[in-house]
C-alpha positions in Angstrom: 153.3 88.1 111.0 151.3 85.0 109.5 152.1 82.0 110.6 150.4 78.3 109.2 149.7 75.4 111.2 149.0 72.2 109.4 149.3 68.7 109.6 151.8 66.7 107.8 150.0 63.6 107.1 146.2 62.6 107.3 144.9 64.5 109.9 144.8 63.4 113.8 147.8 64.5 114.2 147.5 66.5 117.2 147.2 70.0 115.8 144.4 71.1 118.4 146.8 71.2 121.3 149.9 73.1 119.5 147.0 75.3 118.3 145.7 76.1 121.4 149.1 76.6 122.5 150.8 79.0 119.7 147.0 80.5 120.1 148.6 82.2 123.5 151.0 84.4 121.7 148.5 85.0 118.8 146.0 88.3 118.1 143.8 86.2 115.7 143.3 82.5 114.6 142.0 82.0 111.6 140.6 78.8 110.0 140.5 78.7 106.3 139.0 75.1 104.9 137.2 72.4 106.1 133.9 72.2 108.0 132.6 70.2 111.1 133.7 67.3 109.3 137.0 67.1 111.3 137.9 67.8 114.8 140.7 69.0 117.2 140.9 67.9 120.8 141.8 69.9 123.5 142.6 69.4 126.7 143.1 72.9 129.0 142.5 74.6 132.2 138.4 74.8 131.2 138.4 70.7 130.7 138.7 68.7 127.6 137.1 70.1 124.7 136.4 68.7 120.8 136.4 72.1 118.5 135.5 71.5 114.6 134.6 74.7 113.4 135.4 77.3 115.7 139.0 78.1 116.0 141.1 76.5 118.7 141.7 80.6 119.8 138.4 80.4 121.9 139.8 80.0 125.0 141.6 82.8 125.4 139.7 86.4 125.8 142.8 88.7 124.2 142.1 86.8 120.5 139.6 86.9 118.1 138.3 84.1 116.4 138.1 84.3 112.2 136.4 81.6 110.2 137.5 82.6 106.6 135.6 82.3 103.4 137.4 78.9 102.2 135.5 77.2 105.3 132.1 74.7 104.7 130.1 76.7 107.1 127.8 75.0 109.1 125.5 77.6 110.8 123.5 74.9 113.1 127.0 73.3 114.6 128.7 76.3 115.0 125.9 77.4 117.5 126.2 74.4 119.1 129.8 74.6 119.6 129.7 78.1 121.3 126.9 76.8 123.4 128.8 74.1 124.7 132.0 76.4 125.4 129.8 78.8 127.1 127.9 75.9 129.1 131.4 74.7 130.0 132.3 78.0 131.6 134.5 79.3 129.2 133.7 82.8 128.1 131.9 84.1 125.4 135.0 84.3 122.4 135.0 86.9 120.0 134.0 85.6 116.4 133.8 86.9 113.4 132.7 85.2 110.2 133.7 86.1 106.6 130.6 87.5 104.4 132.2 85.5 101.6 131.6 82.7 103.0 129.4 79.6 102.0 126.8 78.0 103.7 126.6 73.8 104.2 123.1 73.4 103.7 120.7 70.6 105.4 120.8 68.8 101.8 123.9 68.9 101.8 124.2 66.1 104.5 121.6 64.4 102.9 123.4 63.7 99.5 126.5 63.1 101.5 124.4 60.1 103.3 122.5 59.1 100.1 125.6 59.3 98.0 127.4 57.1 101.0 125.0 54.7 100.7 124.3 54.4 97.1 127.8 53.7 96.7 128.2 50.9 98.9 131.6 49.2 100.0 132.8 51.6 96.8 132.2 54.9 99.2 134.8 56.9 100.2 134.4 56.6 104.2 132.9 59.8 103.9 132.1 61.6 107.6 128.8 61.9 105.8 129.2 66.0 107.1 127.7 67.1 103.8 131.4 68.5 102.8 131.8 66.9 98.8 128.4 67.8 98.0 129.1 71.4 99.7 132.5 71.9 97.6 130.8 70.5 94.7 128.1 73.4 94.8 130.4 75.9 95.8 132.6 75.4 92.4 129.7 74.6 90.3 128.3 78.0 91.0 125.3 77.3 92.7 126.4 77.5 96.7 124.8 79.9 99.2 127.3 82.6 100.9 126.6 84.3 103.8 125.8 88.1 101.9 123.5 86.2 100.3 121.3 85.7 103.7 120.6 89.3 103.8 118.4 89.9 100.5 115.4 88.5 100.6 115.1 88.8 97.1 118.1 87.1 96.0 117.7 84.2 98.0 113.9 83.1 96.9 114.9 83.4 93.5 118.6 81.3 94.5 116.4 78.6 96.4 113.8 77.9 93.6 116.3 77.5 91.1 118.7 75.5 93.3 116.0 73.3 94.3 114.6 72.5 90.8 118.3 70.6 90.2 118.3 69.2 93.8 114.9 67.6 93.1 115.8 65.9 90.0 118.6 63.9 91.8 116.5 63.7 95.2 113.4 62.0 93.5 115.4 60.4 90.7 118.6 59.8 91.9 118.1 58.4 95.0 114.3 57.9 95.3 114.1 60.3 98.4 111.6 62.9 99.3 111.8 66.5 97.2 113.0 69.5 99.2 110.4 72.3 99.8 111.6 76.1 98.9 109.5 77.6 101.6 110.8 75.5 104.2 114.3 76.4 102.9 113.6 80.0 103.0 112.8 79.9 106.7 115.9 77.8 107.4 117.9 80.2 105.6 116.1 83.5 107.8 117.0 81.7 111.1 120.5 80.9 109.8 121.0 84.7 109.2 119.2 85.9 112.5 122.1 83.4 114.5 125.5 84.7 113.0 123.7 88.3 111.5 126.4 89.7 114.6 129.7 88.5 113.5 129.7 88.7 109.8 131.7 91.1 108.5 134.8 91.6 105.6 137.5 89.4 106.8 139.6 90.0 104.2 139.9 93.6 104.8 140.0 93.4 108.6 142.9 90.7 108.1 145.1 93.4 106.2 144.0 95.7 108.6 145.6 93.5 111.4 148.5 92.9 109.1 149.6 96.7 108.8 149.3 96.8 112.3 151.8 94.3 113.1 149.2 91.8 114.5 150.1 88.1 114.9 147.7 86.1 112.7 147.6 82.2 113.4 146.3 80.1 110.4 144.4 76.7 111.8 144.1 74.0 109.0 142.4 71.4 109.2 143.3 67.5 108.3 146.8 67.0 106.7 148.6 66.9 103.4 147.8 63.4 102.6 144.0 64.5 102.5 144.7 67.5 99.8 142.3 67.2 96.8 145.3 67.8 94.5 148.4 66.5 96.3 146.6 63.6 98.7 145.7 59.8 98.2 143.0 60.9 95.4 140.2 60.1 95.2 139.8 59.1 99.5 140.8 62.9 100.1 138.8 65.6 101.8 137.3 68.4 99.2 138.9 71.7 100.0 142.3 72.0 100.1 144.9 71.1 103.2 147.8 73.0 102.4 149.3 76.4 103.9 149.4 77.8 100.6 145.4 77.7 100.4 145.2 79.8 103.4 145.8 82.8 101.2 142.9 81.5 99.6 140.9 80.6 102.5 141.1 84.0 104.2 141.7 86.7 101.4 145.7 87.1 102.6 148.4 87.8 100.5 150.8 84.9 100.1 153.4 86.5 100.5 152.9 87.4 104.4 152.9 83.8 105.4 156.2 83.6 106.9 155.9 80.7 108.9 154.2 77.2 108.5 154.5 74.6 111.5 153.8 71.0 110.1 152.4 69.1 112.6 153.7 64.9 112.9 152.8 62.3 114.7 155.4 59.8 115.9 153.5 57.3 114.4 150.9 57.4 111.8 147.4 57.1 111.8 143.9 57.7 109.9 140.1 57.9 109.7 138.4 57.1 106.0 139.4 55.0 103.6 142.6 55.3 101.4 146.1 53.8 100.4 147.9 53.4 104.2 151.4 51.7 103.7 152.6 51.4 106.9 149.4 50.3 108.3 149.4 47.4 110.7 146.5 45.2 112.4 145.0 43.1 114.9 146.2 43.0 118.6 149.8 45.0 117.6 147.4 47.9 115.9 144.5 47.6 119.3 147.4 48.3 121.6 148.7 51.4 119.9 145.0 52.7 119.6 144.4 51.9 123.1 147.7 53.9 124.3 147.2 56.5 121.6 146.2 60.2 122.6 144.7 60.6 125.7 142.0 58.7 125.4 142.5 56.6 122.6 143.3 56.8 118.6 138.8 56.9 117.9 138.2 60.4 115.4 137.1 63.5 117.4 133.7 63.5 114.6 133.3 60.2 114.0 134.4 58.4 117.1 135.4 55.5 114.7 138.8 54.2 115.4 141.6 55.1 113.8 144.0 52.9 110.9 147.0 52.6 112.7 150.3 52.6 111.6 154.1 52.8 112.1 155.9 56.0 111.4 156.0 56.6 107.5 158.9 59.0 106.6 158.6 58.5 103.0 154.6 60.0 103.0 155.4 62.7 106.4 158.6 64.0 104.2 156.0 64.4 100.9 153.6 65.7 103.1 156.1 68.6 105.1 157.4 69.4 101.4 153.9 69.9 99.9 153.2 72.2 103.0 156.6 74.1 102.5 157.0 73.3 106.3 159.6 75.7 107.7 159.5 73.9 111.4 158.0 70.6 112.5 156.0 69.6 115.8 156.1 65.9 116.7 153.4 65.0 118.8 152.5 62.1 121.1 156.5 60.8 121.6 155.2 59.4 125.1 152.6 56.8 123.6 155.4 55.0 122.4 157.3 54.4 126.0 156.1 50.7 125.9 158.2 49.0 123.3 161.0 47.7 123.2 161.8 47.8 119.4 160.1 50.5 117.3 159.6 49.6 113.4 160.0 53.2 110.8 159.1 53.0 107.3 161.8 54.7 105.5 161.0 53.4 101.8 158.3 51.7 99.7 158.9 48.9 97.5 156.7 49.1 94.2 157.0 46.4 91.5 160.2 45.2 93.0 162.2 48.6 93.2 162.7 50.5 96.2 162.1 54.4 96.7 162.7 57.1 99.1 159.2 59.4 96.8 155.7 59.5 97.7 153.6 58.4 94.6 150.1 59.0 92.7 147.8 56.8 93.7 148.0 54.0 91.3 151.8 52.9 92.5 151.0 54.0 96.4 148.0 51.1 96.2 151.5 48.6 95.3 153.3 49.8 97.5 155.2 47.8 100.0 156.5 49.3 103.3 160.4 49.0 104.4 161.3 49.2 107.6 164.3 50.2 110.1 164.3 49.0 113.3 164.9 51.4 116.0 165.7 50.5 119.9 162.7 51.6 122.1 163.4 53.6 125.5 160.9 51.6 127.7 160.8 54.6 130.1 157.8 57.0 130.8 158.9 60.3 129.6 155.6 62.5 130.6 157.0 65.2 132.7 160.0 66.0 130.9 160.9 69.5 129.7 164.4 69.8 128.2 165.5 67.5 125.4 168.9 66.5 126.8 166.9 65.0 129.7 164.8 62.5 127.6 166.5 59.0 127.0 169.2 58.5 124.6 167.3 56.3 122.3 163.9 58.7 122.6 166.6 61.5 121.6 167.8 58.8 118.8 164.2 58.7 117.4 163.6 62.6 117.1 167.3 62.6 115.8 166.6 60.0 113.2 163.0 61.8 112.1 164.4 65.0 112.0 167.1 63.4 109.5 164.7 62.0 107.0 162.1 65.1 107.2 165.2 67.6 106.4 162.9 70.0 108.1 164.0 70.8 111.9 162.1 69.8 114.6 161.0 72.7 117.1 158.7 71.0 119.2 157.9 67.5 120.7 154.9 66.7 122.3 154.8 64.5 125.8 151.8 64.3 126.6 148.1 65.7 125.7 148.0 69.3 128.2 148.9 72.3 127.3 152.2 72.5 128.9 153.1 69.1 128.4 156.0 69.8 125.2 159.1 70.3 124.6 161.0 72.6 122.9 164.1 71.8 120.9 
């Protein structure tokens, strides 16, 4: 069985720790989009860790670890990530990496950064991980994947040709220094000489583990609300966020996703720029960032804080419906033990007319947040297993989520270890 893990909204919504969790029960983890330009925090017997690339699967020695060919693949930072597992005494995982992969080149990051800066206070709060300029290549035909690395041939001619359009915008563009082929070549060697033992055809070993009755975990990375197609165009991410692209992503057949767990915060929040209706500020946003997570609402790349904001059923319900969410996992209940009255966005007001739809872009930068106002519980629930032990008015909030989702919750989150959830 396939199931999908993804976040409902924009990312940060705790999908590292369910990850790590449903990761127990799970033969392979897979992630399918994305590079290092997100993370997921994890917090386990081994200590707290930050994964971007690798899969949150790591931990545990009966899985192996799949990073598909929809993923921006950072060579450089995925070494560094399974050195720092391995210096923090977790064992050695078992990876493998998809041939069809694409590489995120070192230019790459550089346009990001240029591009960043060129554009001023018109960028798009870009993580400046070289991930646009990567999806860009990748579509416009002239992106590096990983069978490439292993013709010597075929990449000298690849490089000179890629670098002769690279230059133009380098020198011209942006009035920085030309790349140089040879050095690229080298880069390119060492790249294949550090992941040369875990490439191999994930597609086939994927159906392979699917006639054979494996379970198959698909990890995605950020939330609806970040999809290229369906997000807050244009301050989206560049590959796509949605379960449906893990067939994509990993060379599955659609059809064998049975399962896709949207993850939701019980309040909202957000790195990058962006439309962010229920977004509020000053001291009543620094005190939900301060109590947020477990150390803070600050991104696990960036370490910028996060926009903060109350609970947006109108954009969560968009963002579970996009997914096709057949369950829902609400993370992070107990952050919100210390108030007394607890504000939900359940409409937006546009041009003087209320509705219960997500829109485009255009009407969401009009929109208007209204609220209702739910009693708070003012009681520390960390430690508590069972639903029908929680307060009535924390029940009461799940209760009146669950209602405007229309998608049942399985799972709430109390806290940020491993066994710190309950399930419904």
């Amino acid at each position: 069985m396939i199931r999908a893990i993804v976040g409902a909204n924009w990312g940060d919504e705790g999908k590292g720790k369910l990850t790590d969790m449903l990761a127990m029960e799970a033969d392979i983890i897979v992630r399918f989009q994305g590079g290092s330009n997100a993370g997921h925090t994890i917090i386990n017997d081994y200590g707290k860790f930050v994964l971007h690339l690798l899969p949150s699967g790591v931990f545990y020695s009966h899985t192996t670890n799949v990073i598909g060919n929809g993923v921006a693949l950072n060579i450089p930072y995925l070494m560094k990530e399974l050195k720092a597992l391995t210096d923090g005494g977790v064992p050695m995982p078992n990876i493998k990496i998809s041939d069809r992969a694409q590489i995120l080149m070192p230019y790459h990051i550089l346009l990001d950064k240029y591009e960043e800066e060129r554009l001023k206070e018109s960028s798009f709060g870009s993580t400046k991980s070289g991930i646009a300029p990567f999806y860009s290549d990748k579509y416009a035909k002239i992106g590096f994947q990983v069978s490439e690395l292993f013709d010597d041939e075929v990449l000298k001619e690849k490089i000179d040709r890629v670098c002769e359009i690279k230059n133009v915008l380098l020198e011209h563009l942006y009035h920085k220094p030309a790349l140089d082929p040879n050095e690229l070549f080298e880069t390119l060697i060492s790249y294949r000489e550090m992941i040369e033992p875990y490439v191999c055809d994930v597609s086939a070993f994927l159906h392979q583990a699917i006639a054979e009755g494996k379970n198959i975990l698909l990890e995605g990375q950020l939330g609806s609300l970040k999809d290229p197609d369906f997000g807050i165009y244009p301050m989206v991410t560049s590959s796509s966020t949605l379960a449906a692209y893990g067939a994509i992503g990993t060379g599955v057949p659609p059809y064998e996703i049975k399962d896709i767990l949207a993850v939701v915060k019980c309040y909202s929040s957000a790195v990058g720029a962006g439309a962010f209706v229920s977004e509020i500020f000053g001291e009543e946003a620094d005190e939900l960032r301060r109590r947020g997570g477990d150390a803070g609402e600050y991104g696990a790349t960036t370490g910028r804080p996060r926009r903060m904001g109350w609970f947006d059923c109108v954009a969560t319900r968009y963002g579970c419906r996009i997914q096709g969410a057949t369950q829902v996992a609400l993370t992070v209940l107990d952050v919100l033990d210390y108030l007394d009255v607890i504000p939900v966005c359940v409409g937006y007001e546009i041009d003087g007319v209320i509705t219960k739809d997500f829109p485009t872009t255009v009407k969401l930068a009009k929109s208007k947040p209204v609220y209702e106002y739910l009693p708070g519980w003012k009681e520390n629930i960390r430690g508590v297993r069972k639903f029908e032990d929680l307060p009535e008015n924390c029940k009461k909030y799940i209760k009146f989520i669950e209602a405007e989702l229309k998608v049942p919750i399985t799972m709430v989150s109390n806290g940020p270890g491993r066994n710190e959830i309950i399930k419904l």
